[in-house]
N, C-alpha and C positions, 0 to 999 in steps of 0.2 A: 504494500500500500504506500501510495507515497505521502510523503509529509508534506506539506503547505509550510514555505520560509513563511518567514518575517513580512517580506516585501507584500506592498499591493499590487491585487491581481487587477490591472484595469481593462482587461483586452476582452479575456473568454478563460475559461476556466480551464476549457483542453488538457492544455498542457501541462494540467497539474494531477488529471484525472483521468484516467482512459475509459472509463466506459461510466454507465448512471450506476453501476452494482459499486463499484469502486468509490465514487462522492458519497453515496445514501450508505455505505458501510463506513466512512470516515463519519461523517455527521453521527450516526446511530452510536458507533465506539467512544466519540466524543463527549453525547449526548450522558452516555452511561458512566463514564470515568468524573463527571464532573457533576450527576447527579441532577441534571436540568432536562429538561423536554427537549424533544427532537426538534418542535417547533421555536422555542428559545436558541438553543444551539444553530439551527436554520437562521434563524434569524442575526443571532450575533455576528455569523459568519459573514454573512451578505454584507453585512456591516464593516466589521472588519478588515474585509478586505476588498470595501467600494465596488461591490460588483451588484451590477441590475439584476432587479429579479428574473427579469424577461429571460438572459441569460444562463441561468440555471433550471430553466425549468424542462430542460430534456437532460437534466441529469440529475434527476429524481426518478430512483426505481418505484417498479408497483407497490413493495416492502413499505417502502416509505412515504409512499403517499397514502397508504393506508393505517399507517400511524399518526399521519398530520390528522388524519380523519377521527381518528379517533379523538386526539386530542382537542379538535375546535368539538368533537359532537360534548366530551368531558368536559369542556369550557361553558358550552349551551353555544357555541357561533354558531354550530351546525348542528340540524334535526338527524336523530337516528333514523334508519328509513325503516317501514315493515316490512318484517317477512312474510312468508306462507304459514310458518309456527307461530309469530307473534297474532296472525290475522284467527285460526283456530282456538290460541288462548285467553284472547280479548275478548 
């Protein structure tokens, strides 16, 4: 995996990351070593290191965008949706 220096990324993230399994596994290890939400840690990063959201957003695996989902549905941003099970036990 590679490490992200110091320096800011102002261009595109590429070259720091080769594929979205490889960003959404640094964010995710990060996320957990440091005790924060994947959304937090997302966010710090973009921060960080001045990079547009627009810019990362094909290097967000399924993994992880289904974490962010979880986390705004945990926050109330986002409605959980029904299933087939929740629609039988309601």
């Amino acid at each position: 995996m590679n490490i992200v220096s110091n320096k800011k990324i102002t261009a595109d993230i590429k070259p720091f990351f080769s594929s979205a399994v490889e960003f959404s596994q640094y964010i995710e290890t990060k996320a957990n070593v440091e005790h924060a939400t994947v959304l937090e840690t997302l966010v710090t990063f973009i921060e960080e290191y001045e990079i547009e959201p627009e810019k990362i957003k094909n290097f967000i695996s399924d993994s992880l965008k289904n974490k962010l989902k979880m986390e705004y549905i945990d926050l109330g941003m986002l409605r959980q949706e029904k299933t087939l099970t929740d629609f039988f036990e309601g």
